[in-house]
N, C-alpha and C positions, 0 to 999 in steps of 0.2 A: 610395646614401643619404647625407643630408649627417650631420656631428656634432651638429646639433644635434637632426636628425629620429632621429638614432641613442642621443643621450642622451633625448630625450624617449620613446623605448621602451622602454628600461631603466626609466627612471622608475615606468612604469605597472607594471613587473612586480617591485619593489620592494615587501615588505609593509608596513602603514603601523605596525603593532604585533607585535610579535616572540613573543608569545601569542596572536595570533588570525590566522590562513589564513584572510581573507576571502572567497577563491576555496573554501572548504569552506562548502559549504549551511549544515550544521547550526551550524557556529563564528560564521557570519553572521548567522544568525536569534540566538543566544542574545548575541553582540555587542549587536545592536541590543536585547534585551529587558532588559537590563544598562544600555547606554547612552543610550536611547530617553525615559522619565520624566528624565532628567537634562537631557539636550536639551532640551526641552517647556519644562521650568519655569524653566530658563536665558532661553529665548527671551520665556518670558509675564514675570516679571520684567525681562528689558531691556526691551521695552515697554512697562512698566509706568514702571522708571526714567525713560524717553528720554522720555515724555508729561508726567512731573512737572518734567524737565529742561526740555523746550519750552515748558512752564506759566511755569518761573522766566524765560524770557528775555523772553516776553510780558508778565508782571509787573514784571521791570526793563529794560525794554530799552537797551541801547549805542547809543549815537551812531556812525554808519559814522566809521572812523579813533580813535573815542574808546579810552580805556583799558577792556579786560573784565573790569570789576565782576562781572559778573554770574556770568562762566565763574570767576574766582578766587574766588567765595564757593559756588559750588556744589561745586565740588572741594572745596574748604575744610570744607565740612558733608558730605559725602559721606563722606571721609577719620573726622570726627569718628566718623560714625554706625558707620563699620566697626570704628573701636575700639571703643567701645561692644561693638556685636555681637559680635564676637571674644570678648571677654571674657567676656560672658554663654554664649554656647553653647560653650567653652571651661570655665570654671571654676563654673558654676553650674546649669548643666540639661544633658542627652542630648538632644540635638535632633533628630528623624528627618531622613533621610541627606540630604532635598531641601530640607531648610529652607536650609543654605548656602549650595548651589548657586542654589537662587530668591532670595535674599535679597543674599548676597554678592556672587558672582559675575552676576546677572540685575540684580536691582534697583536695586541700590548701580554695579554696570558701567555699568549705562544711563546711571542719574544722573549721574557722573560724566562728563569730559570730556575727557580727555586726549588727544585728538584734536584739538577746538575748541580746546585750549591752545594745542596747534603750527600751526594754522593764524591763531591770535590774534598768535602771537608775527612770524609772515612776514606780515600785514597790515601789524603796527605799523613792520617795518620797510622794505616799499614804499611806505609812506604817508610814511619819514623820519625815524621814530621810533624808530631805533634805541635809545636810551636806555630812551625808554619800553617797547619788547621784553627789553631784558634786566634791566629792573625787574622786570617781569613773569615773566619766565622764572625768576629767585631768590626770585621774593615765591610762585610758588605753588608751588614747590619748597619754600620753608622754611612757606609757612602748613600746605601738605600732609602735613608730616612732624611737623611742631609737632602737628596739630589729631591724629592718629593718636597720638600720646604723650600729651597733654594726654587725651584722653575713655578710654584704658588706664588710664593712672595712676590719673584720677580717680573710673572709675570700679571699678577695685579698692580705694580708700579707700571709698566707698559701700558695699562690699559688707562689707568688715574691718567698717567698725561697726556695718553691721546685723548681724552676726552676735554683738556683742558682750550 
């Protein structure tokens, strides 16, 4: 047997959680009835993101080789709307356990692009545009980290005064 057919058997007989013996019938079925609505609403929410994502690009679309407008304002707004959220199911309401997971991690995942960024960024610089990649590469670093502060901040001011 080679090293790596030998690592790759280990592998399989490694548990993936250190609480749950998947190889145990019963720890498998109550795994999935635990983990199962979490999956689900993960998956229907990124679907749901990734449709609204493909809607923005259709609506703005890039010029092949152009700079991604469209990808650095959808991250940009995505970023925003998770502060926001944060905030609220954080400091203002109990949110049932799937709202997060659907909403944050599903919906706002999908939306977002971090992916298309890194592939935005190795277009711009096979096309030569080096410049214009590492513009890009600090503009949606700092918009994405600015619009996640900026929609906290602003909107825990919204909330202080309506409470006053």
């Amino acid at each position: 047997m080679t090293a790596a057919k030998s690592h790759a058997a280990q592998a399989v007989d490694e548990p993936t959680d250190p609480d749950v013996d998947l190889r145990v019938p019963a720890q498998r079925q109550q795994s999935w009835r635990a983990q199962g609505p979490i999956v689900t609403v993960v998956a229907l929410g990124g679907g749901i993101g990734a449709a609204a994502r493909y809607g923005a690009s259709l609506f703005w679309p890039v010029a092949s080789g152009g700079f991604p407008w469209t990808t650095l304002c959808v991250n940009t707004v995505g970023c925003a709307v998770i502060g926001v959220f944060m905030v609220i199911i954080s400091d203002v309401c109990a949110a049932h356990r799937l709202v997060r997971p659907f909403f944050g991690t599903g919906v706002l995942g999908g939306f977002t692009t971090f992916s298309t960024y890194a592939v935005d960024i190795e277009r711009l610089v096979n096309a030569g545009g080096a410049r214009s990649a590492l513009a890009y590469l600090a503009a949606t670093l700092l918009a994405a980290l600015a619009a996640v502060w900026l929609a906290v901040t602003a909107t825990r001011r919204v909330l202080a005064w309506r409470k006053r």
